[in-house]
N, C-alpha and C positions, 0 to 999 in steps of 0.2 A: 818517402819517409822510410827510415829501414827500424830494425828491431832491435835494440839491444839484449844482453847477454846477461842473466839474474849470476847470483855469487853462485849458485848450482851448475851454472853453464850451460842450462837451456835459456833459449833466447826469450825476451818478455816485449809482447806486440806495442805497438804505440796507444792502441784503443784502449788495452789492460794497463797502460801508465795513465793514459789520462783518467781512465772510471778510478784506478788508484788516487790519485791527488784530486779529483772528485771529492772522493770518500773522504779524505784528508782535511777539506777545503769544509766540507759540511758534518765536522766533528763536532759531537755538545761542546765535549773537553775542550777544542779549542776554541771555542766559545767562549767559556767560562776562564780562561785563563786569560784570552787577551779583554775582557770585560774588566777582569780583575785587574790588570795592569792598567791599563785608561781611567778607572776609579782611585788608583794609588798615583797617578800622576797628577788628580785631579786634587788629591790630599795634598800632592807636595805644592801644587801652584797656591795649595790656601795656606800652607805654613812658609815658604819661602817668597820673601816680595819678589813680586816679580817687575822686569820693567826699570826697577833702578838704577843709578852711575854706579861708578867704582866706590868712590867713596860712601856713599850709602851701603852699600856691603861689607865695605872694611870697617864698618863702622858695626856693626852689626854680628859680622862672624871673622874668623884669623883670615890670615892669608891664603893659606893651605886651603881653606875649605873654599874661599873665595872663587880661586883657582879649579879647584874640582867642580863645582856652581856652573861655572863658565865651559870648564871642558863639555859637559854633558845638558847644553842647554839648558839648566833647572830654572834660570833667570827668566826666560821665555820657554816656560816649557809648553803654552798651548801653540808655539808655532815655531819648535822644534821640528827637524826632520821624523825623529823617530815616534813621535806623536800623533803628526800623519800617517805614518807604516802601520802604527797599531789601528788608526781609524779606518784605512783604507783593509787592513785584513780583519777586522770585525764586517767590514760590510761585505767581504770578497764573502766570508763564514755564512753571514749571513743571506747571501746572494746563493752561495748554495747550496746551503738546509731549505732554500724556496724551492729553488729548480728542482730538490731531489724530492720534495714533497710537491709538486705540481706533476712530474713525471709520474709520483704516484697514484696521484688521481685518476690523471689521463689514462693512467697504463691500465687500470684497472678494467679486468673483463669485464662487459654489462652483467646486470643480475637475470641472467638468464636460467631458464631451470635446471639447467646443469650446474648451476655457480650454487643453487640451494644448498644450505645446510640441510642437515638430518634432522626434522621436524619433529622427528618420534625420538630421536636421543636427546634433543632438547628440550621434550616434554617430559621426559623421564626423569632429566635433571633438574627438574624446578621449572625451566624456564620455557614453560608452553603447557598445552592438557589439549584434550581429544574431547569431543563435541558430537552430537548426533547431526546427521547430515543436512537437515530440515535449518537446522541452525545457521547455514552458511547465510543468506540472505540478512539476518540480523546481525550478523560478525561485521558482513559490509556495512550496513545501515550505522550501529554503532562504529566503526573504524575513521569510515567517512564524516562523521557528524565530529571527531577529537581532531579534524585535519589531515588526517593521513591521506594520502596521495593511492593513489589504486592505479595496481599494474599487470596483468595479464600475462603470465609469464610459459604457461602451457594449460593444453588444456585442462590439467589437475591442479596446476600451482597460481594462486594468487600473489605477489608483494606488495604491501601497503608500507608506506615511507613516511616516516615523517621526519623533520630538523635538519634536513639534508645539505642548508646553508652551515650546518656547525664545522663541518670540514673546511670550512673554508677561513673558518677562524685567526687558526695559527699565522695563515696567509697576511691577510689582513694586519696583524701584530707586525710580523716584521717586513711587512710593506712601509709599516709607521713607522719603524726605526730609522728603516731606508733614508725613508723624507726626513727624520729628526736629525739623524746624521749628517744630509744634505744641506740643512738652512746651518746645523753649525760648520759645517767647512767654506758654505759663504758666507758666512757671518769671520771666520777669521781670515779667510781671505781677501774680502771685499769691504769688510767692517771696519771705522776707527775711533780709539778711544783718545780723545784729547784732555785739555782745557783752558781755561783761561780767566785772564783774571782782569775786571771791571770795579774804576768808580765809578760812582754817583754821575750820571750823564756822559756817560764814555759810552761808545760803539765800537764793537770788535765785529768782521767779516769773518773769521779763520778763529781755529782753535790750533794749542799745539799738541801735537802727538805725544803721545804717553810711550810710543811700540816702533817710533820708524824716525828715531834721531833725532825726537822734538822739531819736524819739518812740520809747515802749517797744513793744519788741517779745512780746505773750503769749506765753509756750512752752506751756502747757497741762499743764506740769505741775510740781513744786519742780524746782532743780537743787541739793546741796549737796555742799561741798568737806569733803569727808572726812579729808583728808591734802593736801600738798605737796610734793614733794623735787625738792633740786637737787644734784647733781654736779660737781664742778670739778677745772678742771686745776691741776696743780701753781703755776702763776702766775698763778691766781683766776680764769680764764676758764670761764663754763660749761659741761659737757661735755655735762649732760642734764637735763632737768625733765619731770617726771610730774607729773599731779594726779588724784588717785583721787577718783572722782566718784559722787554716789547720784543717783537720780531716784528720787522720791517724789511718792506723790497729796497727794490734800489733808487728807488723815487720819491724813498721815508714812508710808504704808508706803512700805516701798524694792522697787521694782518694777525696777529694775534698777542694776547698778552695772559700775564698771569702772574702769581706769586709761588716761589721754591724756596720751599723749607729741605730738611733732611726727611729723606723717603718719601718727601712728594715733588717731580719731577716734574720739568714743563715739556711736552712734547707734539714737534710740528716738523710733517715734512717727512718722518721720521727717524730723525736726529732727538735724542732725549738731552737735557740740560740737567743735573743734579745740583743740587748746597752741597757742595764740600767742606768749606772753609773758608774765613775773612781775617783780614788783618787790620791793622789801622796805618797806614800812613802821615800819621801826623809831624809833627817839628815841634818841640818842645823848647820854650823860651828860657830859662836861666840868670837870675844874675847871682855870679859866685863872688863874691870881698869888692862887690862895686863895679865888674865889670859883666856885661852880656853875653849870656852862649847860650848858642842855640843848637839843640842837637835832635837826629832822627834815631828811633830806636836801634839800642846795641849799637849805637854809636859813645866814645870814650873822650870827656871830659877832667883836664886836671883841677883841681879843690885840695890848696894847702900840700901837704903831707901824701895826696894818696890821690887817687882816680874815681871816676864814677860814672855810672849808665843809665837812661834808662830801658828797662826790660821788659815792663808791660803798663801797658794806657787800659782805663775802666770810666767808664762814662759814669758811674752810679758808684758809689762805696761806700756800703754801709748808711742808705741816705745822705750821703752828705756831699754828693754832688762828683764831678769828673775827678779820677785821682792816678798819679805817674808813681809807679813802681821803680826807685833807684837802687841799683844796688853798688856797694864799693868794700873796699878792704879794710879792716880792722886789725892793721898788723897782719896776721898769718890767716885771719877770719874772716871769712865772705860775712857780709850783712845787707840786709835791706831794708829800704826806710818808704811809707807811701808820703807825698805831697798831695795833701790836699788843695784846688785852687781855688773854692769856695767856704776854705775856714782858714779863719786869722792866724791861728795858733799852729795850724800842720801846713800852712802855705813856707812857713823859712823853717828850716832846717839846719844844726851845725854838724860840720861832719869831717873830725880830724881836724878840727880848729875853723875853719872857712862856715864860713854864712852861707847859705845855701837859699834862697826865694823862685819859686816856682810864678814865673812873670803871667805867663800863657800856654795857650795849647790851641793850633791854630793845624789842617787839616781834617782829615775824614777815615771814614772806614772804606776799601774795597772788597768785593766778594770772589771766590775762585769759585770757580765752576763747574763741573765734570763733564765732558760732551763724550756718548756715546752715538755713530752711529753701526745699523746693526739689519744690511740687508734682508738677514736670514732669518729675522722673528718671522715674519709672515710663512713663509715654511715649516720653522718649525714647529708653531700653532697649528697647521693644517698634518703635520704630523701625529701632534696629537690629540686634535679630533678625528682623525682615522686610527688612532689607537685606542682609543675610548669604544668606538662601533667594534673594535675587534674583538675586544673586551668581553663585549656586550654578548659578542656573539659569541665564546668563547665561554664563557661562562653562565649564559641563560639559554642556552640553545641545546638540543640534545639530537644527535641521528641515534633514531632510531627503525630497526625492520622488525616487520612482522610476514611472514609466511605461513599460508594457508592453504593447505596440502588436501585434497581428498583423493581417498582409494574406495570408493565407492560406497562405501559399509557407514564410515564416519569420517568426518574433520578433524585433521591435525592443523592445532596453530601453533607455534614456538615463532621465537624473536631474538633479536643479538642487540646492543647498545652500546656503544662507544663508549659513554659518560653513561656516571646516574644508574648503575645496575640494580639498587634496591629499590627506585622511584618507579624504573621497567619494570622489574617483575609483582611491583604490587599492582600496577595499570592491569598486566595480564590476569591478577587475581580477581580483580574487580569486573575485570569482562567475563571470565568464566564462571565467576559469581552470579552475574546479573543471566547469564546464559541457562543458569543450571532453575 
């Protein structure tokens, strides 16, 4: 390996590039910079759908912007190239604010009596006091009995230690990011989100993908819709939909079962099932001036003079039983009219001159479904519960040393604290208290 040549024209070693780009690599700044970028990606994935056609986004934003969308991934932006770049240099960052803070540890010379602080300039400054020499025996006795560790460091110097796991805190922290970062790049690499969509006694093996070209997604085992129910308010708006759901092998047994509402989820295998949404599939009967039609919703009907659809089915309306939402033209004017098929009087309808009689309503409701699955929970979870212990230790934990010095005459104690310097030096006051 040779060396290159700095803008000054002396040569710069390979060792001094690498400790450079080290140092580079385990910057706070560039910490906080690529954090901040990953949290503003994570903004745009929740204001920009992501995952959708063309037409849902020209539907949505102009052309132009559509287009810039698309150049720069935002439509997938958690599985973007440059999404990974940023997750793979948050962890490279954070891989080596470890290494250079493990280096530190290691490297540190033991607390030998030469590594002592100045016991007498630390008593002078608050942080220690001087003791008759008769006293040492009780310095120990009390030190030992608050946990402090006792070390023999010459024959005049004592160090007694306590919290010594608190260095090790930070570690721990971003040990846990490590792994939290880890179950989410197998979670987007390995993970998939589909769904699908069930009647009443239908069976589906496969969901479809939401992220990879709506190709089927295997679940690895049945899913069937057992049941469906929906709820509504007095003026046909939904209040609640359930779909009780079985999981079954491949031989039909029901290996588990359950009911999915919105935010309560079935999960098995670990594959999660969500309520997204139901429709109705029904066919609506007709007879318009004496003849028969039959039509499925946003399907178009002609009546006289003008057109007509229907737009929405309600099992409940107002009590008065199941009722079809038609809508049609009024000259230049959209309108809508409900058919009731359990009242005399709102069952026919005239509309632009045409009789209008709602005959039936003969199908059902089906449910859609959201299939997530999601390798990397289980890691990620155990990320943070190692982040929690780090925590723990990080902020309940304290190193502290204390040093106990004699020159024959009298005891010097002074001490240093990492964390917590006003907690240390009232400890010290309390010992010299009880001493005096």
């Amino acid at each position: 390996m040779t060396a290159t040549k700095s803008n000054s024209g002396t040569e710069t070693p390979p060792a001094s590039r690498a400790a450079s780009l080290s140092r580079s690599l385990a910057s706070v700044r560039l910490g906080i910079v690529v954090l901040s970028l990953i949290a503003a990606t994570s903004i745009l994935g929740s204001v920009i759908k992501q995952g959708g056609t063309e037409e849902e986004y020209l539907s949505l934003y102009s052309e132009k912007a559509y287009h810039f969308i698309k150049l720069f991934g935002f439509d997938d932006a958690y599985h973007s190239p440059w999404f990974y770049f940023l997750l793979a240099l948050f962890a490279l960052n954070l891989i080596a604010c470890t290494v250079r803070r493990i280096r530190g540890l290691t490297g540190e010379r033991g607390p030998g009596a030469k590594n002592a602080p100045d016991v007498k300039a630390l008593a002078a400054a608050g942080s220690g006091f001087s003791a008759p020499v008769d006293t040492l025996g009780e310095i120990s006795r009390r030190l030992s009995a608050s946990s402090y560790k006792r070390k023999q460091l010459s024959e005049r110097t004592t160090l007694y230690e306590k919290g010594s796991l608190a260095r090790y805190g930070v570690l721990v922290i971003h040990a846990s990011v490590l792994i939290v970062l880890l179950g989410g790049l197998i979670g987007l690499v390995a993970g998939d989100r589909g769904f699908l969509v069930l009647r009443v006694g239908e069976t589906a093996e496969a969901a479809v993908s939401r992220e990879r070209a709506r190709l089927p997604v295997p679940l690895g085992f049945t899913v069937r819709c057992k049941d469906f129910n929906v709820t509504f308010y007095p003026g046909g708006q939904p209040k609640e939909y359930a779909s009780d759901i079985e999981i079954l092998d491949g031989a039909g047994k029901v290996l588990k079962e359950g009911r999915i509402k919105v935010n309560e989820p079935l999960s098995y295998n670990g594959v999660r099932l969500y309520q997204s949404s139901y429709g109705t599939s029904n066919s609506y009967t007709f007879r318009v001036d004496g003849r028969e039609v039959v039509l499925a919703e946003q399907e178009v009907a002609k009546a006289g003079r003008t057109a007509f659809m229907v737009v929405r089915y309600a099992p409940q309306v107002h009590d008065f039983g199941p009722g079809v939402m038609v809508a049609y033209m009024d000259g230049e004017e959209p309108k809508t009219l409900w058919f009731l098929r359990d009242v005399e009087r709102m069952r026919t309808r005239v509309i632009e001159g045409s009789r209008i009689s709602l005959e039936g309503i003969t199908g059902g409701y089906y449910t859609g479904l959201e299939v997530s699955r999601d390798p990397g929970v289980p890691v990620v979870l155990a990320g943070f519960a190692l982040m929690l212990v780090g925590l723990y230790i990080n902020f309940f934990t304290f190193h502290r040393r204390i040093y106990v010095v004699s020159d024959g005459a009298e005891i010097h104690v002074g001490g240093v604290a990492a964390r917590n310097r006003e907690g240390f030096l009232e400890e010290l006051r309390r010992l010299s208290k009880d001493l005096a």
